[in-house]
Z-matrix of the N, CA and C atoms (Angstrom, degrees):
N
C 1 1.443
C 2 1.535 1 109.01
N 3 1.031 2 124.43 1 153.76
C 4 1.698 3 138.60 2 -146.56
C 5 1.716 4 85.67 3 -113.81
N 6 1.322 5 109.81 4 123.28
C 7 1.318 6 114.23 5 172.48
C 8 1.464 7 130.72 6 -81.38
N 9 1.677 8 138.01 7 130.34
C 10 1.741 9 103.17 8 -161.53
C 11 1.511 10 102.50 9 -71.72
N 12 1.862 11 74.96 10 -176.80
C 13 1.710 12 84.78 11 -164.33
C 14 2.016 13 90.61 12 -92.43
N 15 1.526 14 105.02 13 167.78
C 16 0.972 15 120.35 14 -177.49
C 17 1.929 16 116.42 15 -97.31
N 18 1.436 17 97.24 16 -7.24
C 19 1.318 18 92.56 17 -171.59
C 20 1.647 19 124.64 18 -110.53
N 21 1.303 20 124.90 19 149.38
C 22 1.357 21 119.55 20 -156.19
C 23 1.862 22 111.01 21 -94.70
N 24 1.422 23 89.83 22 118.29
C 25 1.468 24 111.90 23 176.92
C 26 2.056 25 118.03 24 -23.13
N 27 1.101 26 116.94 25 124.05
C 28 1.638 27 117.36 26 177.28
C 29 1.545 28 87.51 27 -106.88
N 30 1.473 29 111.60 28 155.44
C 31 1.719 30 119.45 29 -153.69
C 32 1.675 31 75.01 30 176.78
N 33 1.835 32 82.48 31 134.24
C 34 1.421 33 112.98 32 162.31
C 35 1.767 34 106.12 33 -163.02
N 36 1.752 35 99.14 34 147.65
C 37 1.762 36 95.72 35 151.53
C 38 1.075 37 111.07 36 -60.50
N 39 1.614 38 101.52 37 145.78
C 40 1.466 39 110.22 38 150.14
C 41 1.717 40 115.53 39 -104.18
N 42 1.583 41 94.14 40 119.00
C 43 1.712 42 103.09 41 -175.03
C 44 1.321 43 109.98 42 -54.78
N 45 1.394 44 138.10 43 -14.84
C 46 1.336 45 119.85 44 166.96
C 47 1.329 46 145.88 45 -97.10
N 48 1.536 47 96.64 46 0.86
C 49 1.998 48 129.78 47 -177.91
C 50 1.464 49 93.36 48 -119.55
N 51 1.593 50 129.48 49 -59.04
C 52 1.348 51 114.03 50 -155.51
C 53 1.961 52 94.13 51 96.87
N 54 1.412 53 124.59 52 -6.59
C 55 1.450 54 113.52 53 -168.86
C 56 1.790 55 92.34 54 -84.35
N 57 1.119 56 105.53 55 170.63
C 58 1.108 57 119.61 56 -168.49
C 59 1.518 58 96.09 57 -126.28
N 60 1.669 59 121.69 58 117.28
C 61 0.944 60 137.38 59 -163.99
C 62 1.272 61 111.48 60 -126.81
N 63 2.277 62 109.32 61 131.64
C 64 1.668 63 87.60 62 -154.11
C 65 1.555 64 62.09 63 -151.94
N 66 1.404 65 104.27 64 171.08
C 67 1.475 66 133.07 65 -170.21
C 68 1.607 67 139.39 66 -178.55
N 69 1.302 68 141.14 67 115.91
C 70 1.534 69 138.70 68 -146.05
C 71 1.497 70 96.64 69 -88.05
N 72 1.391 71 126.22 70 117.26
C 73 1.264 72 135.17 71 145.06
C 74 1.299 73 119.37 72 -21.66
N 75 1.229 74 122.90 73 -41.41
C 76 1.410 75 157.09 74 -139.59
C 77 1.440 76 103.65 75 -103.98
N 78 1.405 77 114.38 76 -107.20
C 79 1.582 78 112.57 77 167.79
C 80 0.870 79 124.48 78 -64.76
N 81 1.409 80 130.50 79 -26.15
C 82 1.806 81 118.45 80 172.99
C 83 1.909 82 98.62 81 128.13
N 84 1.466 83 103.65 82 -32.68
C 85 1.577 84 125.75 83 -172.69
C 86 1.455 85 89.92 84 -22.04
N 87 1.558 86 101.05 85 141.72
C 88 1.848 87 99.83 86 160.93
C 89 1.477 88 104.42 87 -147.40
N 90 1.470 89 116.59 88 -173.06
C 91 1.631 90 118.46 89 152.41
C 92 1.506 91 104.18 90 165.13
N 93 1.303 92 114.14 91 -172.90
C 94 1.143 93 116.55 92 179.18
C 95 1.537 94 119.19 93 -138.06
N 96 0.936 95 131.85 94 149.20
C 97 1.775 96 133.07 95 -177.51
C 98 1.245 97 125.55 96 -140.38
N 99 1.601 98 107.18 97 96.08
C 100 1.156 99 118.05 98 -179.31
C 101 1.539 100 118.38 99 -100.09
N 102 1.536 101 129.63 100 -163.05
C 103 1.264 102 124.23 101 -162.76
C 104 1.567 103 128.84 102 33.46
N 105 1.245 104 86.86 103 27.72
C 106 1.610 105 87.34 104 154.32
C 107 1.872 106 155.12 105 -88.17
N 108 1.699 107 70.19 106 -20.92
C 109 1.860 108 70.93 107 166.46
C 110 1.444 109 122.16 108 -78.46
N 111 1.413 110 111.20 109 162.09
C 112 1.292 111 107.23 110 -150.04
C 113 1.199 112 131.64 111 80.36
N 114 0.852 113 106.44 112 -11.70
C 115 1.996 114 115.38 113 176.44
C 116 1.585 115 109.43 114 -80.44
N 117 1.244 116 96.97 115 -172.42
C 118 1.355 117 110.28 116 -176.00
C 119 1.985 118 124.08 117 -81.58
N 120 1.930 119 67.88 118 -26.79
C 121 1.854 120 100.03 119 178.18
C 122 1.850 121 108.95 120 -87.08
N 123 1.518 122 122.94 121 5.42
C 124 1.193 123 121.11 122 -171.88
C 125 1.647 124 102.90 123 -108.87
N 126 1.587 125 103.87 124 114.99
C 127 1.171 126 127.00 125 -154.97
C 128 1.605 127 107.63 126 -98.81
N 129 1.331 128 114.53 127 -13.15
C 130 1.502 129 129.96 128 170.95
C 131 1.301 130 133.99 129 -30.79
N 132 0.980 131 109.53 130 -33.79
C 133 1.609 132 130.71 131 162.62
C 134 1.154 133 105.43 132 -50.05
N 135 1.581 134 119.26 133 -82.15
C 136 1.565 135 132.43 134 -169.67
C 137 1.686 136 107.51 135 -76.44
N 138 1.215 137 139.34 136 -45.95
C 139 1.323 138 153.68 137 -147.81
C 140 1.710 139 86.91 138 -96.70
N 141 1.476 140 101.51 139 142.46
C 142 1.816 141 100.51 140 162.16
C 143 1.874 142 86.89 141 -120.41
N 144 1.361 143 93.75 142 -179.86
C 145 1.516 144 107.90 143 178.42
C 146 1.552 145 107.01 144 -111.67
N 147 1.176 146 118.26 145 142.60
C 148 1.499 147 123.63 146 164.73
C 149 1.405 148 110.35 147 -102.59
């Protein structure tokens, strides 16, 4: 069994998808997550972006 990782996730939009792109300093872990707006998890409404 794969032990977790200890290190804290870096995450940004990407201005040209809207995916949200995140990755561990640490283990290397990456991915991307798109189709999210509209969800339950799309905070856009209340949240602005800087």
């Amino acid at each position: 069994m794969r032990k977790p990782c200890v290190g804290e996730i870096q995450s940004y939009i990407d201005p040209e998808d809207d995916a949200i792109v995140w990755r561990c300093p640490v283990c290397g872990d990456n991915g991307a997550i798109s189709g999210w707006e509209g969800s339950f998890w799309d905070l856009s409404t209340i949240v602005t972006r800087h």
